[in-house]
C-alpha positions in Angstrom: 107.7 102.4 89.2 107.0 106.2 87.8 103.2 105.7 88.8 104.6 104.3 92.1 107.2 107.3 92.5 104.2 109.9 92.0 102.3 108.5 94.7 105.3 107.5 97.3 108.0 110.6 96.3 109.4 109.9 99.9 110.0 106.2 99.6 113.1 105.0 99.5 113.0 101.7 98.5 113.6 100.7 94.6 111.1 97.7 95.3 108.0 97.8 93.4 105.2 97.9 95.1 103.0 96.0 92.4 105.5 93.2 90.7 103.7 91.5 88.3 106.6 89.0 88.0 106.1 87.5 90.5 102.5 86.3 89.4 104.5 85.1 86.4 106.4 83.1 88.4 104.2 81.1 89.7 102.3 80.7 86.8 105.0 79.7 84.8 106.2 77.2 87.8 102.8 75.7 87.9 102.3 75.4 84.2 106.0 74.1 83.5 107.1 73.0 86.9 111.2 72.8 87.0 111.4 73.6 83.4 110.2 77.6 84.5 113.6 77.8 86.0 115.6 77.9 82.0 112.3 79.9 81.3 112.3 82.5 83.5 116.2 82.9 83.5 117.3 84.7 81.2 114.7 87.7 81.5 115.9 87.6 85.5 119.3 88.0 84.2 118.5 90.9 81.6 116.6 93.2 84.6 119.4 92.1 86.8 122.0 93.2 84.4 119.9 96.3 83.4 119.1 97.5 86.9 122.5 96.6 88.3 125.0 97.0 85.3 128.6 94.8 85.5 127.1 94.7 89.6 124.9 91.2 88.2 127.9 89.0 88.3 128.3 89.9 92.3 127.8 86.8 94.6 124.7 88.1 96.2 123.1 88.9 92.7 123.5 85.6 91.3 122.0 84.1 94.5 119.2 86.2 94.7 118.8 85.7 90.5 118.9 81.9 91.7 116.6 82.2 94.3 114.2 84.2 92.2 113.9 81.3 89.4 114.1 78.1 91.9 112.2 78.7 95.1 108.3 78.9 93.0 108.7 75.7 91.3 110.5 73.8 94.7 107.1 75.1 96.1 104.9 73.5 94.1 107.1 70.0 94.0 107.4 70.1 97.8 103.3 70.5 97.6 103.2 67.8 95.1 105.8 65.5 97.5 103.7 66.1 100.2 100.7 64.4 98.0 99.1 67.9 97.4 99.8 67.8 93.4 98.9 70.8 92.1 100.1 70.7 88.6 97.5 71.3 85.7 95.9 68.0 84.5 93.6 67.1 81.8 91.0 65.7 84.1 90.6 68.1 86.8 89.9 72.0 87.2 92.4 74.0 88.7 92.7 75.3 92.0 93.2 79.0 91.7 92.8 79.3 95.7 95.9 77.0 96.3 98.1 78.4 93.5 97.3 81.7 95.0 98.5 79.8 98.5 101.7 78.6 96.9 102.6 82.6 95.5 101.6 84.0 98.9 103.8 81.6 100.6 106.9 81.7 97.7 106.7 85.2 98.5 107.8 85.0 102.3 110.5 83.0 100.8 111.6 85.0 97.7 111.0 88.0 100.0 113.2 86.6 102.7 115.9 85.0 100.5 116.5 87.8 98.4 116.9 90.4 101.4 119.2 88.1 103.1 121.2 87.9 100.0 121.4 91.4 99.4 121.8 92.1 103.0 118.7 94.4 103.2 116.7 96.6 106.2 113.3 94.7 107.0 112.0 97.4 105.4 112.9 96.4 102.1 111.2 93.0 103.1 108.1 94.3 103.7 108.4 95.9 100.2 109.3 93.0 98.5 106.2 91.0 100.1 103.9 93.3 99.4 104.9 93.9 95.7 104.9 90.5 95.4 101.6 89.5 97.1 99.9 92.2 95.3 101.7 91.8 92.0 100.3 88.1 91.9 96.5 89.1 92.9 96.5 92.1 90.0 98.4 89.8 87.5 95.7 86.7 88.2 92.5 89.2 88.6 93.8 90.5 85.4 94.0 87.5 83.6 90.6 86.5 84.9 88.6 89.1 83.4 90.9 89.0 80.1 90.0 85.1 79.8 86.1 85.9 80.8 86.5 88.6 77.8 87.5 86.5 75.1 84.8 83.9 76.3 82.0 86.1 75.5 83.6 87.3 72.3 83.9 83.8 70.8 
């Protein structure tokens, strides 16, 4: 957010252009399907509580804290109802492409939910989409070189 602030003084929004979180919803929803939801909830809680003091026990908080930990994995078991199953498995690769999909699409949905919970300007939409899309493509292009580094070192 300060790196953010220095480059967009004017804008008003507290969304973050670049949420990283997001990306580590999905991972952890694809890696641990409905059991990222007891993951993920307590540090959703803490920024909650941090960023909006005794506010987090407001109805449209613990929706939006609810939607934030439920909608990824529902994603992926919707997919996997639908007979796409994307879950890891020892005998096949990954697909990065379609767990890229299922963060681009959870993001119209967190995006949406969460505005309509809180109430929000479209605005504040199109922030949340875009911190979220582009949070997910930094976090996995990050952890794609990091992974290609520690091949070559071993």
């Amino acid at each position: 957010m300060p790196l953010q602030n220095l480059f967009f003084p004017e804008y008003p929004s507290r969304a973050s252009l670049l949420f990283l979180p997001h990306g580590v919803r999905v991972l952890s929803a694809w890696l641990l399907g409905w059991r990222a939801i007891f993951a993920l909830l307590p540090g959703v809680f803490i920024v909650f509580a941090a960023l909006g003091g005794s506010d987090v026990f407001l109805p449209s908080r613990l929706l939006a804290m609810a939607i934030a930990v439920t909608t990824v994995p529902a994603v992926f078991y919707l997919c996997k109802w639908l007979g796409w199953d994307l879950f890891p498995r020892a005998d096949r690769k990954p697909c990065w492409i379609c767990i890229m999909g299922v963060g681009v699409v959870t993001s119209f949905l967190v995006s949406g939910l969460t505005n309509l919970a809180f109430g929000s300007a479209t605005a504040e939409y199109i922030a949340f989409l875009i911190g979220d899309v582009s949070g997910l493509f930094f976090l996995m292009l990050g952890l794609y070189f990091a992974f290609r580094f520690a091949e070559k070192r071993a």
